[in-house]
N, C-alpha and C positions, 0 to 999 in steps of 0.2 A: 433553484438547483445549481450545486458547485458542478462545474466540469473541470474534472483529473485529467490529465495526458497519463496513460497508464506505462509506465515505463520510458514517460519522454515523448515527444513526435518520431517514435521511430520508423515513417513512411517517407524521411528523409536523412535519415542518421540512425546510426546503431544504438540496437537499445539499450538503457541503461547507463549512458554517457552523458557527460558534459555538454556535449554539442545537442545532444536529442531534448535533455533537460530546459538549455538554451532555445529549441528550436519552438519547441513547448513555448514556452514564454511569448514569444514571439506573434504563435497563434491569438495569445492573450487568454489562457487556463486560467481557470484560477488555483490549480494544485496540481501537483506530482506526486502518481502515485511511481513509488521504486521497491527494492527486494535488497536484504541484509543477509550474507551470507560469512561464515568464517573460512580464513583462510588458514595453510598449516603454519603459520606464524602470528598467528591472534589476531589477526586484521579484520574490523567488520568493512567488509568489500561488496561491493550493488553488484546482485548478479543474482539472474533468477534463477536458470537451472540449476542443480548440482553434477551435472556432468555437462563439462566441455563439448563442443561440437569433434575436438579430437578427439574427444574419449576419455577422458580423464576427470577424476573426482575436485571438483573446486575442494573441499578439504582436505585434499593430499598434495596440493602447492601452496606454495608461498604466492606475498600477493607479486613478486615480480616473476618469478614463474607461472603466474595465472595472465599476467599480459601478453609473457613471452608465447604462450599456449595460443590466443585467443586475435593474436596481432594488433590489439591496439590497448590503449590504454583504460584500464579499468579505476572508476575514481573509487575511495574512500567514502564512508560515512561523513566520518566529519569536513570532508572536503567541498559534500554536496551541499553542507548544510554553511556552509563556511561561505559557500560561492554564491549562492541563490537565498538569498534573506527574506524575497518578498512574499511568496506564494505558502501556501496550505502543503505542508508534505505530510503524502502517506506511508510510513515505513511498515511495509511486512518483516516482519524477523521469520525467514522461511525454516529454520530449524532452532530447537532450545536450544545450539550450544552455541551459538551466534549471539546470545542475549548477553551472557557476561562482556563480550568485548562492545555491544551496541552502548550494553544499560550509560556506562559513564559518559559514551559522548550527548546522547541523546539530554544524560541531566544536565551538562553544560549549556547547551542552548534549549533546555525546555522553557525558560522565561527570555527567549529573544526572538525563535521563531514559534512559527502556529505547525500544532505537530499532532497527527493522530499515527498511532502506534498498534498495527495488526496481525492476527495471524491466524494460520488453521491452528495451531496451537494455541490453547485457549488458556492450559496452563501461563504457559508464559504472556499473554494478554494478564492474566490475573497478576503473576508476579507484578509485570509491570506499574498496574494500577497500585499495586503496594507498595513501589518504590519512587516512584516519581510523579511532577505533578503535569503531566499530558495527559490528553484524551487519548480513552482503548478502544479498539472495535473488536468483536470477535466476529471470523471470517467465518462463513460458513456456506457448504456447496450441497446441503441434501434438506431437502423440506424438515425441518424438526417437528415431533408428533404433538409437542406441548411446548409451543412458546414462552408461555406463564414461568412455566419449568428452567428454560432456558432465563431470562430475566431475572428469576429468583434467585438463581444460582451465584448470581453476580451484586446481589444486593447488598451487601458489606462492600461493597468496592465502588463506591459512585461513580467515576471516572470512569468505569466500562458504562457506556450505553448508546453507541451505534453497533449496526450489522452490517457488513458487507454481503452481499447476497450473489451469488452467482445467478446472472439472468435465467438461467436454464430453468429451477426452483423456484424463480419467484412467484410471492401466492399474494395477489390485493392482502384478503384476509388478512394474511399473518403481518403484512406490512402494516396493513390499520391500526391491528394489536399493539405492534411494536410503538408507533406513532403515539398512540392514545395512553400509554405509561410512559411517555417523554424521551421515547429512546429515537435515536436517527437512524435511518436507513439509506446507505449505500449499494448500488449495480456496479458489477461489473460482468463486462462479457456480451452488450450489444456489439451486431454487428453493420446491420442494413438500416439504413436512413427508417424506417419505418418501427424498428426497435428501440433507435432512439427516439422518436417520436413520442413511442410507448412510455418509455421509461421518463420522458416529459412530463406525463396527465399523471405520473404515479403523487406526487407529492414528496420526492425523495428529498435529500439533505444534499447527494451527490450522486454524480455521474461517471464510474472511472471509465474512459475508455479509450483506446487504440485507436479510435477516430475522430477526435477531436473535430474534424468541420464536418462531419455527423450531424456534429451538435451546434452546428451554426456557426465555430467558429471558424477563422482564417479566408472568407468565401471573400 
């Protein structure tokens, strides 16, 4: 099972940063997961929320008006992928209209780093899967009633076939399923040494999680 730093080590640095990404590392992850968001100047910019902690719309700044906002420096897309070459990155694209400004960086180094490509937007997972050649996962946070259903849907698109799963939802079953048509399964959202545990015996593909020495590392 791969362990993600889900947004960096940010239990010693801000999340979504260079340093947190860095600190990651450090632990010895073996991926980053981060969040793709647009700014009001086309910039794909890592940033999960859509509202600032001052209240204000990430898409209604610029990317230097969104540092100015937020006090420290917010990297780029192509920055993160520019700086950190070694590790598995997971990029959620957190809204479709974030995907035009990601799509071109993402094609640049989809044959230099190792790249999966996610989102609650399934649409834009799909676009993706038809533009470029990285692995998709489609995220997903509510038990689905026909997994089959889900999988189907995606079968002219080979490139989609893991699931993020939010811990809360997760079902053996449906995981088995998933497993047993070749698809991989990803958690995210343990939080107590004992959920990672769990999510150990599951037979997942990955682990994204906010707790990295959770999961054994950095101790």
């Amino acid at each position: 099972m791969l362990i993600l730093a889900h947004r960096g080590y940010h239990a010693v640095e801000r999340e979504n940063t260079l340093p947190a990404f860095e600190a990651a590392l450090g632990l010895g992850v073996d991926g980053i997961e981060t969040d793709v968001r647009l700014s009001a100047d086309g910039k794909a910019v890592i940033m999960h929320d859509r509202i600032t902690p001052a209240g204000h719309a990430v898409s209604a700044m610029t990317h230097r008006e969104l540092e100015t906002d937020v006090g420290h420096a917010v990297p780029l897309l192509a920055e993160i992928l520019e700086a950190i070459p070694s590790v598995l990155w997971n990029i959620e694209i957190k809204h479709s209209e974030a995907w035009p400004a990601a799509a071109p960086i993402l094609k640049q180094f989809q044959r230099s780093r190792r790249i999966v490509v996610s989102s609650f937007r399934h649409d834009v997972v799909y676009q993706c899967a038809s533009e470029l050649e990285v692995d998709c996962a489609l995220l997903i946070a509510s038990r689905p009633l026909d997994i089959d259903h889900v999988m189907a849907a995606c079968a002219e698109r080979p490139r989609i076939r893991s699931i993020v799963w939010d811990y809360n939802i997760i079902d053996e079953k449906i995981l088995r399923a998933a497993l047993s048509s070749g698809w991989g399964n990803y958690v995210y959202g343990a939080q107590t040494a004992t959920e990672h545990e769990h999510c150990g015996r599951l037979g997942l593909s990955g682990l994204i999680t906010d707790h990295p020495q959770r999961a054994g590392l950095g101790r």
